[in-house]
NUDOTOR-15825 format. One record per residue: residue in one letter; y, z, x of N, C-alpha, C in turn. Coordinates in steps of 0.1 Angstrom, whole numbers, plus 5000, padded with zeros to 4 digits. Last residue first. Example, Ala and Ser with C-alpha at 12.3 -4.5 7.8 and 13.67 -1.06 7.14 Angstrom:
! NUDOTOR-15825
S497850715128498950715137500050795129/A494350785132495550785123496750785132/
//
This chain:
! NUDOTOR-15825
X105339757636104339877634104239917618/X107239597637106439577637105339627633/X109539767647109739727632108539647631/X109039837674109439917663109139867651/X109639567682108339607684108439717672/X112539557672111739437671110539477672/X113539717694113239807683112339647674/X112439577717112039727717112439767697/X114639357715112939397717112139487714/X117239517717116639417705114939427706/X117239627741117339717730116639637716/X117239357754116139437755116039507744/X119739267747118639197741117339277744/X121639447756121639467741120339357737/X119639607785120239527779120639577767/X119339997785118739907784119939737777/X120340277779120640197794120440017791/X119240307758120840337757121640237769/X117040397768117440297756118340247758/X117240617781116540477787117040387783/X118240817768119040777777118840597780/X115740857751116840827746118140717754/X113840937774113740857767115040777760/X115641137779115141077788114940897782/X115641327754116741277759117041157771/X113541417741113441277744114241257750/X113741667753112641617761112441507756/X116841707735115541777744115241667756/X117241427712117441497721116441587731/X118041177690116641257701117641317712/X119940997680119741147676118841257685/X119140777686120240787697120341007688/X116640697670116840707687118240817690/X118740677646117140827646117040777665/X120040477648120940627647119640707651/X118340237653118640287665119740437663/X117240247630116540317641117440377653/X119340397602118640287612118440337623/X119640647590119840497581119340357590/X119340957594119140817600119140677590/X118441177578119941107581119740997584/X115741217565116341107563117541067567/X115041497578115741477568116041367564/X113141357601112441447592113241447582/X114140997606113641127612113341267596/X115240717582114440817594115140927598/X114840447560115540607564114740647574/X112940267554114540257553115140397558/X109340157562110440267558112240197563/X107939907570107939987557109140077550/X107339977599108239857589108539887576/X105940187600107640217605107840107597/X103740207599104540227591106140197589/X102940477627102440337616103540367605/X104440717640105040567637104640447630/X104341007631103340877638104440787631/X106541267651106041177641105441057642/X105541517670105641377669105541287657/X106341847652105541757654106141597659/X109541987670108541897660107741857665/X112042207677110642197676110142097667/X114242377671114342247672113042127678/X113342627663114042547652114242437656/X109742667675111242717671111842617667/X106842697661107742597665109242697662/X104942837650104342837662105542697668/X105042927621105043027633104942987650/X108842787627107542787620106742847630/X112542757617111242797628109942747618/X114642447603114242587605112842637614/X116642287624116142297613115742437611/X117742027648117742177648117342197632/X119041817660118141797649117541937646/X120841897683121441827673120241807656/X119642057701119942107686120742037677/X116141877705117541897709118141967695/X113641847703114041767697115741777702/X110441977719111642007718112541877717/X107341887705108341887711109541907707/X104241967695105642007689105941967706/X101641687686102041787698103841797694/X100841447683100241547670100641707677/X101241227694100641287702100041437691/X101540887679102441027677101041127687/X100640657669102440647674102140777675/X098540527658099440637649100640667656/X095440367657096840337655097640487651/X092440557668093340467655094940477660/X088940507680090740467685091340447671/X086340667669086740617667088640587676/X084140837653084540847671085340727674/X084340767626083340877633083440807647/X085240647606086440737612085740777621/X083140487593084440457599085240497605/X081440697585081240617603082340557604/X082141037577082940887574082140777587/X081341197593080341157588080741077578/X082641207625083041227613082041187602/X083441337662082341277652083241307636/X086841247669085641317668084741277657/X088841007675088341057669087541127672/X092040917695090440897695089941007686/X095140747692094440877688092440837687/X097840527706096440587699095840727701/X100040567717099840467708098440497699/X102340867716101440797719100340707712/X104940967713104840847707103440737712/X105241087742105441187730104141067720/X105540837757104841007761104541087753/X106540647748104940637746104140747750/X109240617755108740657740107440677741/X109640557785109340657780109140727762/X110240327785111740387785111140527785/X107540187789108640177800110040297803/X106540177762106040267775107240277786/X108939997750108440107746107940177756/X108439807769109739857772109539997762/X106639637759106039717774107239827775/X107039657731105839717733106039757749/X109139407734109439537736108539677733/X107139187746108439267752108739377752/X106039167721105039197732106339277743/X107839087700107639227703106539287719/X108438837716109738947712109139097715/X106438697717106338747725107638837724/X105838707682104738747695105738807704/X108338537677108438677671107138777681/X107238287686108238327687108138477692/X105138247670104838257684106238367689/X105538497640105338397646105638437662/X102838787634104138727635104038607642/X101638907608101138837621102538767619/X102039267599101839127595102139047609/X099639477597100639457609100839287605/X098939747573098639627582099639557590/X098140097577099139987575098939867578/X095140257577096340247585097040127580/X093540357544093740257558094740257566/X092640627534093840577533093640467550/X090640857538090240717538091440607531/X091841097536091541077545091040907547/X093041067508093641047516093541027530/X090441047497091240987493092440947502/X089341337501088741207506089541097502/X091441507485091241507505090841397511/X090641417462091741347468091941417487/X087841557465088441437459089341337464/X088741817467088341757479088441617471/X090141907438090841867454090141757464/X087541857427088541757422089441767435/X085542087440085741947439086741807435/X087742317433087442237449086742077448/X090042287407088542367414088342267425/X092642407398092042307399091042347411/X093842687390094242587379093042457388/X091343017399092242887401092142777390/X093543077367093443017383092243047389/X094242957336093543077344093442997357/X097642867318096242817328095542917337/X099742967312098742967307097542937308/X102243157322101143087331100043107323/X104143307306104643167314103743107316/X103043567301102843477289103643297290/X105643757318104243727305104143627301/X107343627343107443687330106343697318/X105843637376106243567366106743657352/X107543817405106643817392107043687385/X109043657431108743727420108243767409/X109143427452108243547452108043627440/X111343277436111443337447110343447452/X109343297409110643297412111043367425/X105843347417106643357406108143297418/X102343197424103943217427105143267421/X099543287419100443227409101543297417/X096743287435097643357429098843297426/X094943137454094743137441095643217430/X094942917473096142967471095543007457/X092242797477092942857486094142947484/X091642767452090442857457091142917468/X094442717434093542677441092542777449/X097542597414096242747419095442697423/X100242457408098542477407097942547413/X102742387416102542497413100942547406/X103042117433102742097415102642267411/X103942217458104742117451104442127433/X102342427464103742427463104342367456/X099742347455100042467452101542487453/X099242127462098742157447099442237445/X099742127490100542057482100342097465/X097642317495099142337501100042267491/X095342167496095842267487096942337484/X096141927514096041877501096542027492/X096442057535097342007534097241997516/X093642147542094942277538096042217532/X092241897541091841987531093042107530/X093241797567093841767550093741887540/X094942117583094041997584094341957568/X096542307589095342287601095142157599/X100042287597099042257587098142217597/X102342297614101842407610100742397601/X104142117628102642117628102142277627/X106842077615106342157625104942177627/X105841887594106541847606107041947617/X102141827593103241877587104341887598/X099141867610099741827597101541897597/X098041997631097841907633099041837622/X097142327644097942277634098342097643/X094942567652095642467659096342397643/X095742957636094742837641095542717645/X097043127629096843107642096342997648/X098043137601096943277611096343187621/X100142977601100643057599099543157606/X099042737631099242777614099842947613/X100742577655099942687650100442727640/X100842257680100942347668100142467666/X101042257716099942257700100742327690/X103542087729102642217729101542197712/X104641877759104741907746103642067745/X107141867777106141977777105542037762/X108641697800108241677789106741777788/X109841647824110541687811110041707798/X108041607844108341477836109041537824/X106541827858107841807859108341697855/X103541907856103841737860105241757862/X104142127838103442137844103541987855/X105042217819105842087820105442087837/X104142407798105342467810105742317821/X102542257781103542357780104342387789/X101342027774101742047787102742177785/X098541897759099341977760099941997775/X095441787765097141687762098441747762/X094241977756094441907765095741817775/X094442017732095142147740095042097755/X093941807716094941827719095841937728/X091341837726091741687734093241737724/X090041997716090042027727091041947733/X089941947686090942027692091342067710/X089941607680089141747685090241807686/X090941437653091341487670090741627670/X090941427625089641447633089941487649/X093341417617092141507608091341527616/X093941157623094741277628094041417625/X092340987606092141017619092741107628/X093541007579092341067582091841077597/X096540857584096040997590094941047586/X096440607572095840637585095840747586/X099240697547098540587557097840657569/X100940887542099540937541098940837550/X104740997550103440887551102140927549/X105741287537105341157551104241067545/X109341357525107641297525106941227533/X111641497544111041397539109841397539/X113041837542112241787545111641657541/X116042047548115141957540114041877553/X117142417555116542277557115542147547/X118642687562117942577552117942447557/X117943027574118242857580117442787567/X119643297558118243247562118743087570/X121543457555121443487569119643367575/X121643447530122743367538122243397554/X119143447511120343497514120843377529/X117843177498117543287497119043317505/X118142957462118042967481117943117485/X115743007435116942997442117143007455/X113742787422113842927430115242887435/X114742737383114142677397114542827406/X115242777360115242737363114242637375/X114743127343114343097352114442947355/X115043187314116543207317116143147337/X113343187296113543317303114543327313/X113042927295113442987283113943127287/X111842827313113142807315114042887302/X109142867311109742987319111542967317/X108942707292108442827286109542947296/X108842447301110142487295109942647290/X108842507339108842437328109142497318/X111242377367110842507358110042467348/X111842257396111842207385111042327378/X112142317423113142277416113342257403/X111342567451110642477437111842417432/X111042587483111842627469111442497462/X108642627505109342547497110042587485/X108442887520108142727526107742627517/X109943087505110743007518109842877523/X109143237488109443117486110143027495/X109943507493110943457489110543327489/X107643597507107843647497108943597494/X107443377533107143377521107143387510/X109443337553109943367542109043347530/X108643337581108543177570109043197556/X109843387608109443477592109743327590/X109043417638109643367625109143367614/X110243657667109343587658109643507644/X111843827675112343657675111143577674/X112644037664111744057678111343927683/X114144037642114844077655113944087665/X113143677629113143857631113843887640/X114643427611114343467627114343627628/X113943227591114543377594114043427607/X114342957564113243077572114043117578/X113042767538114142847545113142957549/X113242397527112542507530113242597539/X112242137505113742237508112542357514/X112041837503111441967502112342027507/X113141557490113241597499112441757496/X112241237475112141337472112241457484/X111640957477113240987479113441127478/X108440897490109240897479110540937485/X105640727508107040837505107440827493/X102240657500103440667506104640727510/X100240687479099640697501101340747508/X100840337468100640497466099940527477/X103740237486102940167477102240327477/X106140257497105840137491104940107480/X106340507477106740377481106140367496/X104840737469104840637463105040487466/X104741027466104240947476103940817473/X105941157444106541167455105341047465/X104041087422105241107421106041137437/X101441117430102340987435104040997431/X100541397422101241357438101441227442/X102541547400101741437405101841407413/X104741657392103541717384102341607387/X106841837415106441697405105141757396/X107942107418108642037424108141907416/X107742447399107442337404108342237412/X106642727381107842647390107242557397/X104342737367106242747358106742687369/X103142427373104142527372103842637370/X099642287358101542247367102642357361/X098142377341098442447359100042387360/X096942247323096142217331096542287342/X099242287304098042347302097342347312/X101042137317101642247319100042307317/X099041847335100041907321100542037326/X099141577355098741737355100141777343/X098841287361099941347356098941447353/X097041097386097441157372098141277371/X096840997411097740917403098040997390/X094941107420096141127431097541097422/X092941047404093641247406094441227413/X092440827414092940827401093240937396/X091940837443093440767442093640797425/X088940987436090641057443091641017440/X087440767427087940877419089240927421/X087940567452088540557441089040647430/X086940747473088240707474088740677460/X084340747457085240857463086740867462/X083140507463083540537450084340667450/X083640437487084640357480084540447465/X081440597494082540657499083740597493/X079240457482079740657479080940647483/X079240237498079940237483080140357476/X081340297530079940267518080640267505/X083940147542083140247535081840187530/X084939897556083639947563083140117555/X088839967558087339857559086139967562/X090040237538089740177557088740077551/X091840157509090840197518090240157531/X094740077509093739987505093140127510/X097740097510097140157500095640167497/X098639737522099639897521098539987507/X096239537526097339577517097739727520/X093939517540094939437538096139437537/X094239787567094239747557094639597553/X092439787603093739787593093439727579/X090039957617090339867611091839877604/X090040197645090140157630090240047625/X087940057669089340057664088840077650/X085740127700085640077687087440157678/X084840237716086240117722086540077709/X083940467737084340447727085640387729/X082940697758083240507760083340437751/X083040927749081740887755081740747751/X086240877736085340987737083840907739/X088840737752088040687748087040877750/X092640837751091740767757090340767751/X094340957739094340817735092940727743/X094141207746094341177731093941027735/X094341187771093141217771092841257758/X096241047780095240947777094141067774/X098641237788098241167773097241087769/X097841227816097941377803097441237791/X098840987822097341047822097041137814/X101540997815100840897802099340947807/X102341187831102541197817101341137810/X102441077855101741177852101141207835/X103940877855102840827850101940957847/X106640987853106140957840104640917840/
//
């Protein structure tokens, strides 16, 4: 394992001796400490595009999922989750590459119609044939990830171990976007970066048109019906996106409320037992930045729990492909936050930590196993640190 954690310092470890930390938020939602006041006024514009309700006139739809992106990213606070799951279906070619099922709407089926198209008898997209893999998907967290944004790409192809090179079981790999590029965002790490993420979102979830996605979706891929899409595309222009790009990228990491003496050395415990069982291979504690012309974010250690690298999850958590993740393949998910949340892993089964642990499979199974070994007062520790974060 120590092999491992070297690999992995070269995410977590320091770019030209850099010791300097994100700051944490007061409050769940705040802005990183230490913007300027361009950048506070930024953040602010954004969080009030992040918060407004988009009309039918203005783009949202015919097919859609909310018509706002706090509508889904809400709890605790805005930045956050919602109860809202994505539905997405894909297909394994016969040359065992993966079809994302675009022309059918496969990397997200819409749910909600508006009422022009619903008049035409159109709904929502329908699932696609039987031979495709469906799968849901939970809202992640926005907290802190402007720093996920910035990991060089060298320092994650670094950090990569594909063929498990060390023999520690564990081989994580880089994501990749649908045309190839590294993929940091999303739970097969198939999103390059915010800016794709944000237009990605305009455009699946609220059905808005964008410089990136400027062609209007119909029903499972299929034409719209005349006279459904009244808004000329693109429906929202790059400044108002980047807006909330900046919005999200300057989302503060979570704050860590100060625990008693007590409650200190519990989780100090199970922080060593974290590294110890092996969570901290995948579940790596920090992320170093590349330059950013945020100085807050600019070369910087941030809190995130997660190596930003697809690991094999076992097929108990099995889902659907992505171009550059087979079906039981995921991004690490970052762990800021964890106190916060009631449900886990990507579909929400999990109702408590220790069900989303004892679910890991693959290349946690080690990890998993650890756990499992562990006193019932250690186990206590360890997830005590968990619920901390």
């Amino acid at each position: 394992m120590l092999a491992r954690l070297v690999v992995g310092g070269v995410i977590s470890g320091a770019i030209s001796g850099c010791t300097r930390q994100v700051p944490e938020a007061q409050a769940l939602g705040d802005p990183v400490p230490g913007l300027t006041d361009d950048e506070l006024a930024r953040f602010e514009a954004g969080r009030a595009l992040f918060d407004r309700v988009f009309s039918v006139e203005e783009g949202t739809g015919p097919l859609f999922n909310e018509n706002q992106c706090s509508a889904c990213h809400t709890v605790p606070a805005v930045g956050g989750t919602g109860e809202q799951l994505v539905i997405k279906a894909t297909r394994r070619r016969g040359d065992g590459s993966c079809d994302i099922l675009a022309s059918e709407s496969g990397e997200n089926l819409r749910r909600q119609a508006t009422p022009v198209l619903a008049r035409h008898g159109i709904e929502r997209d329908t699932l696609p044939s039987a031979t495709a893999d469906i799968a849901t998907f939970s809202v992640p967290f926005l907290f802190g990830l402007g720093a996920a944004d910035l990991v060089p790409e060298d320092a994650l192809r670094a950090a990569a171990d594909p063929d498990d090179a060390d023999g520690d079981g564990i081989s994580g790999r880089v994501g990749l976007t649908p045309d190839g590029r590294v993929g940091r965002f999303g739970r097969k790490a198939d999103v390059a970066s915010l800016h794709d993420f944000t237009h990605l979102a305009f455009f699946n979830e609220m059905g808005i048109t964008t410089t990136s996605h400027p062609v209007e979706r119909g029903p499972n891929g299929a034409p719209l019906p005349p006279g459904t899409d009244p808004a000329p595309d693109p429906e929202i222009d790059d400044a108002s996106a980047d807006l909330i790009t900046d919005f999200v990228r300057m989302l503060a990491p979570p704050p860590r409320p100060t625990p008693t003496p007590d409650a200190a050395a519990l989780i100090e415990r199970g922080e060593a037992l974290f590294t110890a069982t092996g969570c901290a291979a995948c579940h790596t504690p920090h992320v170093t930045t590349g330059p950013s012309a945020v100085a807050a974010l600019d070369r910087v250690r941030a809190r995130l729990y997660s190596d930003l690298l697809l690991h094999d999850l076992g097929p108990a958590l099995a889902s659907t492909c992505a171009p550059g993740a087979s079906e039981t393949e995921y991004r690490t998910a970052p762990l800021l936050g964890l106190a916060a949340r009631r449900s886990y892993l990507h579909d929400l089964r999990a109702f408590s930590l220790e069900r989303a642990i004892e679910l890991h499979g693959g290349e946690a199974q080690g990890a998993r196993d650890a756990f499992a070994a562990l006193s019932v007062l250690d186990q206590q520790a360890l997830l005590r640190f968990l619920r901390s974060l």
